[in-house]
LOTORTI-994973 format. One record per atom (N, C-alpha, C): x, z, y; residue in one letter. Coordinates in steps of 0.1 Angstrom, whole numbers, plus 5000, padded with zeros to 4 digits. Each point is the difference from the previous one (the first is absolute). Layout:
REM LOTORTI-994973
XZYA
...
***
This chain:
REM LOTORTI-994973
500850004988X
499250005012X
500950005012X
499649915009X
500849985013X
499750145012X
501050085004X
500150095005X
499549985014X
500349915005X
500049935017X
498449954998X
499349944986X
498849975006X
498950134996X
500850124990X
498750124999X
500350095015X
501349965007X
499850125012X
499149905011X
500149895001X
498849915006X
498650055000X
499949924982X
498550084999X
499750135003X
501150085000X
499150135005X
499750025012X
501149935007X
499950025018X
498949965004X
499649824991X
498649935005X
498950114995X
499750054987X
499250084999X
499750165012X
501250045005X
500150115008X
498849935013X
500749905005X
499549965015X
498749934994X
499649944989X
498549995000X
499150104998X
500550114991X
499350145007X
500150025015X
500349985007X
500250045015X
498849905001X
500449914999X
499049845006X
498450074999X
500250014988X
498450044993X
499450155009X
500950125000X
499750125000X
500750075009X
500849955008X
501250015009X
499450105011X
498649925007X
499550015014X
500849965009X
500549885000X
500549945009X
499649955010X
500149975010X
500049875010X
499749844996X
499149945005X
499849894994X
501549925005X
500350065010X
502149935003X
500650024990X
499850154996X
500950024990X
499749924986X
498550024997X
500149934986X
500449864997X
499749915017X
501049885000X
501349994994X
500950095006X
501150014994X
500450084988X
499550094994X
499950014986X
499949864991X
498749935004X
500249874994X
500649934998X
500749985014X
501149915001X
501350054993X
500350114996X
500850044996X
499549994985X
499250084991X
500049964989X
500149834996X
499149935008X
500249884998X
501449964999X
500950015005X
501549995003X
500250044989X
500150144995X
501050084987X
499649854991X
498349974999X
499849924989X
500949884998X
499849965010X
500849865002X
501650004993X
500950105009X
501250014995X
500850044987X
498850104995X
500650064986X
498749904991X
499049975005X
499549914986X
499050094991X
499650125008X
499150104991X
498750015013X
498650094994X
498950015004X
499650074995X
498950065007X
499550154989X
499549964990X
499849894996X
499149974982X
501250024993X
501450025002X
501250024990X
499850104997X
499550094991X
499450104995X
501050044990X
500849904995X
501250024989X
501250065010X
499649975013X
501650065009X
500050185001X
498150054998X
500650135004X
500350104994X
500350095005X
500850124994X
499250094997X
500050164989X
499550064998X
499650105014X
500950015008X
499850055009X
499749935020X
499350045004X
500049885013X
500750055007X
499949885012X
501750055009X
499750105010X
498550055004X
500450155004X
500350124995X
499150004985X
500950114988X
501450005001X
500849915001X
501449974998X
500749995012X
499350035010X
500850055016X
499550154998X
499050054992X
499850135007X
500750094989X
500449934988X
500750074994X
502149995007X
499949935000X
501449965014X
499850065009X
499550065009X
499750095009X
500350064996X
499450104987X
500250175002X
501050024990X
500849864996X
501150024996X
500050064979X
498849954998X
499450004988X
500849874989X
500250064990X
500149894990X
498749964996X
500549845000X
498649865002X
499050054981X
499050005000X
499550064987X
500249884990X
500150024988X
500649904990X
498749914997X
500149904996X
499549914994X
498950104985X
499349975002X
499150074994X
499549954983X
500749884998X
500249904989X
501250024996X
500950095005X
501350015000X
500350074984X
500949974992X
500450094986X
500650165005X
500349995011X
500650175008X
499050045003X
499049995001X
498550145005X
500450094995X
499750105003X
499950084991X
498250075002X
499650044993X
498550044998X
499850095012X
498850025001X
500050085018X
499450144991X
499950105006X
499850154991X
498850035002X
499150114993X
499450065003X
499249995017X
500550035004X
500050085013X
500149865011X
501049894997X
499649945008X
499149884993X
499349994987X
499149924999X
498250025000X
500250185007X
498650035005X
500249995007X
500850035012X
500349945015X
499349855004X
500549914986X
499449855000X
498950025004X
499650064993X
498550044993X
499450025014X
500050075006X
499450075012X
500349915015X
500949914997X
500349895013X
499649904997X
499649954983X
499149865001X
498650055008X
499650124991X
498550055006X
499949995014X
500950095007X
499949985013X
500049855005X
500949954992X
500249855007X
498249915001X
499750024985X
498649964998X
499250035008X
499750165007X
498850005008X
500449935015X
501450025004X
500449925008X
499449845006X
499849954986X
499249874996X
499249955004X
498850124989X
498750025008X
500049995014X
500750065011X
500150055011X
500049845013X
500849924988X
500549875005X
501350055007X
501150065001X
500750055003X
501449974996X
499949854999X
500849914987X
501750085003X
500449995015X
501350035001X
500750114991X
498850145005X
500350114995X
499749994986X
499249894991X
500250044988X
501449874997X
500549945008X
501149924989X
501150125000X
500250105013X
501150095000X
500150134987X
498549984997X
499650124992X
500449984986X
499549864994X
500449944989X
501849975003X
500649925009X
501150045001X
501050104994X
498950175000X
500950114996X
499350014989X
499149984993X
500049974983X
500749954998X
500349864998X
500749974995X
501550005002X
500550085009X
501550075002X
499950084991X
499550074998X
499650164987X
500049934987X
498849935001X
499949924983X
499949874999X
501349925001X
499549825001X
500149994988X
499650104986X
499649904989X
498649995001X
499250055010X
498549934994X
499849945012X
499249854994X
499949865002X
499050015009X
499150145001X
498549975008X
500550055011X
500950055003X
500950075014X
499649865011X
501649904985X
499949875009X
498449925007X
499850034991X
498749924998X
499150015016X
499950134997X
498750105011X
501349955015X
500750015002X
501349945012X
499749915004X
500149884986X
499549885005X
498749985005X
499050064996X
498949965007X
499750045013X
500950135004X
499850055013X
500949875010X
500849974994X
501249885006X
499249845003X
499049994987X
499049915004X
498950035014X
499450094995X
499550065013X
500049975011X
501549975006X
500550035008X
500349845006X
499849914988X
500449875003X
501149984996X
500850104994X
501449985001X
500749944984X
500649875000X
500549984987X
500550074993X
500350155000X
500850094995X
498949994985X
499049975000X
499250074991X
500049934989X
500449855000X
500949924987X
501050074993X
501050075014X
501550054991X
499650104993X
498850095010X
499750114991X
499249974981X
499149915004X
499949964986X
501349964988X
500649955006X
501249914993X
500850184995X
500350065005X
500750154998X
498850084991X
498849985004X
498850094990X
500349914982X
500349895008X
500049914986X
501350004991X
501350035004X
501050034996X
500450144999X
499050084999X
500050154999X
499250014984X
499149915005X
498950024986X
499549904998X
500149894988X
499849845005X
499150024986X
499050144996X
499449974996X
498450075011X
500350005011X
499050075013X
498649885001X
499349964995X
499749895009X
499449955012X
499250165005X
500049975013X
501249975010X
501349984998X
501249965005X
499449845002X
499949954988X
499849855000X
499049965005X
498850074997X
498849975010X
499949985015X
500550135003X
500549985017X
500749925008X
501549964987X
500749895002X
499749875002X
498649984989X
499049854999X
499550015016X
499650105003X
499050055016X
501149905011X
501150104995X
501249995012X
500349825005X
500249974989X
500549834998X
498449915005X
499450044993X
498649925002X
499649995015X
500250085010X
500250045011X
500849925010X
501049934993X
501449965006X
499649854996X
498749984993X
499749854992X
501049974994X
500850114994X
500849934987X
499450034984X
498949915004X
499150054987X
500649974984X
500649905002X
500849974987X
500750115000X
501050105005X
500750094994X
498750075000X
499150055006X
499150104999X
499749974985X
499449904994X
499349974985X
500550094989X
501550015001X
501250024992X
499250174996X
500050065010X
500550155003X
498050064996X
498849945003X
499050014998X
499450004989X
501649904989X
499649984986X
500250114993X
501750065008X
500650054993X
499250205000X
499649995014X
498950105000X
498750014994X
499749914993X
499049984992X
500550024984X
500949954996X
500750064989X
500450124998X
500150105006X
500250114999X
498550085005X
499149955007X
498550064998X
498949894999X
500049984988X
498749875000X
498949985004X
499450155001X
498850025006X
499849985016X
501050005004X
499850055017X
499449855006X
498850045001X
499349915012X
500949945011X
500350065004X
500849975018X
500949894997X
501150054988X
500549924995X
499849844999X
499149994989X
499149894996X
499849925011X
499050055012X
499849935009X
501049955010X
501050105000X
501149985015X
500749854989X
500349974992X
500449924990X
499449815001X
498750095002X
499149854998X
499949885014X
500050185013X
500249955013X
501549894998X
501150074998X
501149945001X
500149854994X
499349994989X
500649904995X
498349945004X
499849985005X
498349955008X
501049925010X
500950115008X
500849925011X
501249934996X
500349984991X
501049944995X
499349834997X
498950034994X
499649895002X
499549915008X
499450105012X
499549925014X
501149925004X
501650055000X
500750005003X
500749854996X
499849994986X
500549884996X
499149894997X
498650025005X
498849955003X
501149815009X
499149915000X
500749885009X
499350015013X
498750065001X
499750045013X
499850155007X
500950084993X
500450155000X
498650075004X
499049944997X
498550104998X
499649935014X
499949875003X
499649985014X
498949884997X
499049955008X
499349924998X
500649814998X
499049925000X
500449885003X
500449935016X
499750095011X
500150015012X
501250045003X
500550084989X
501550135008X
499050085001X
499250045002X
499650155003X
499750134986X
500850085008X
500050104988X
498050064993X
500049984990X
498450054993X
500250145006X
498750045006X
499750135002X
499950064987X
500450124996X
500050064983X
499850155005X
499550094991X
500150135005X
501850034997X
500450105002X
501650004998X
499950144989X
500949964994X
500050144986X
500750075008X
499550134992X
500950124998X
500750024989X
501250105006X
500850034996X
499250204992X
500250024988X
499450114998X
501550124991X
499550125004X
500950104994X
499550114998X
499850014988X
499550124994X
498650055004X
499349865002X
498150055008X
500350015013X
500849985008X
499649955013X
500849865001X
499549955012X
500249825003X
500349995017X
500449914999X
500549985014X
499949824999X
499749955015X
500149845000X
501349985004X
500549904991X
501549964999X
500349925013X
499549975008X
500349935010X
499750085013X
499450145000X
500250065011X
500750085005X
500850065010X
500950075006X
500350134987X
498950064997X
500350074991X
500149994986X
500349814996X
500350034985X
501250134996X
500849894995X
501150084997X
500850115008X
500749895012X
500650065007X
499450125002X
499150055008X
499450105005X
499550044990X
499150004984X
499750044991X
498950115001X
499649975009X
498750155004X
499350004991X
499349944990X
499150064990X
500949944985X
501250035001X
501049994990X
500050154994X
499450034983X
500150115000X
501350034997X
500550115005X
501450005001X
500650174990X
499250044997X
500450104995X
500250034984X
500950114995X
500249974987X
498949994990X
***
């Protein structure tokens, strides 16, 4: 993995949080743009590089450089060592909090909260998981990497891959979405949400390779109702401000 394009992607990831949640200046968000647009250009990466990020994001990793902290290990790592007693009810008691957080819509304070679960205990996968979706929340692509780390902690989780299907489907990369929707299906056959987020995808895969990409004899696109995207009995319309990105009726909890 190229070093110069994962500190990219994180920088671009850092300043689209800003972009998104910053409360900037419409001057300023000008040039935030102008500047991510830039990073993209010259290193060749964008936030859909989802393979560039790290277990950790780049404010975790300035705030652990600040207080002069060693950076926490890779949580996939063969050197873990098991977290104890003591600090895996600690987990216990900062996902909770992180969850009602949720409820709250209070996304910041719960990604900081899950943050310190999973410092305590990054072997369980729902840490990652519950992160990501507060990271989705937020609009922020962090909630891919978080899946991708839920999934490499426990790749037999499948709401890791579900959310992952969410995340990509989101980004219209529905062909990799199919992949991860199946593979979340294979591991729970039953799950409705599943099934359907599955059918949507490859519904659009076809529009897609359609010769008139779902549009009339005119050019004009057919009015259609637009599907939803569904997770766990609630649904959200895939084409509005709050599909994915924002995820507001994304059930998000373990």
């Amino acid at each position: 993995m190229n070093n110069r394009k994962c500190l990219a992607y994180d920088i671009i990831q850092f300043l689209h949080g800003q972009l998104c949640h910053g409360g900037h200046s419409p001057n300023a968000q000008e040039s935030l743009e102008a500047v991510i647009q830039g990073l993209e250009t010259a290193f060749g990466v964008s936030v859909e590089d989802t393979d560039l990020a790290l277990p950790q994001t780049l404010p975790e990793i300035f705030e652990a450089a600040a207080a002069n902290k060693e950076m926490p290990q890779d949580p996939r790592g063969p050197d873990r060592m098991p977290p104890s007693e003591e600090d895996s009810a600690d987990a216990e008691h900062l996902k909770t909090e992180g969850n009602e957080q949720m409820k709250l819509e209070n996304f910041e304070v719960a990604v900081h909260l899950h943050g310190k679960d999973i410092k305590l205990n990054p072997s369980k996968a729902v840490y990652f998981c519950t992160r990501a979706a507060a990271y989705s929340k937020l609009g922020s692509m962090w909630g891919c990497a978080g899946c991708e780390c839920a999934i490499g902690t426990d790749p037999a989780y499948s709401k890791a891959y579900g959310r992952m299907g969410l995340a990509l489907s989101s980004l219209n990369k529905h062909a990799e979405a199919v992949p991860y929707y199946k593979k979340a299906l294979e591991l729970d056959p039953e799950n409705d949400a599943y099934k359907s987020n599955l059918k949507i995808a490859e519904l659009k895969l076809q529009e897609a390779s359609s010769p008139t990409g779902g549009r009339g004899q005119l050019g004009h696109r057919r009015p259609a109702k637009q599907p939803t995207l569904h997770h766990h009995g609630f649904q959200f319309n895939e084409q509005s401000p709050a599909a994915v990105a924002d995820g507001r009726h994304d059930l998000w909890w373990p």
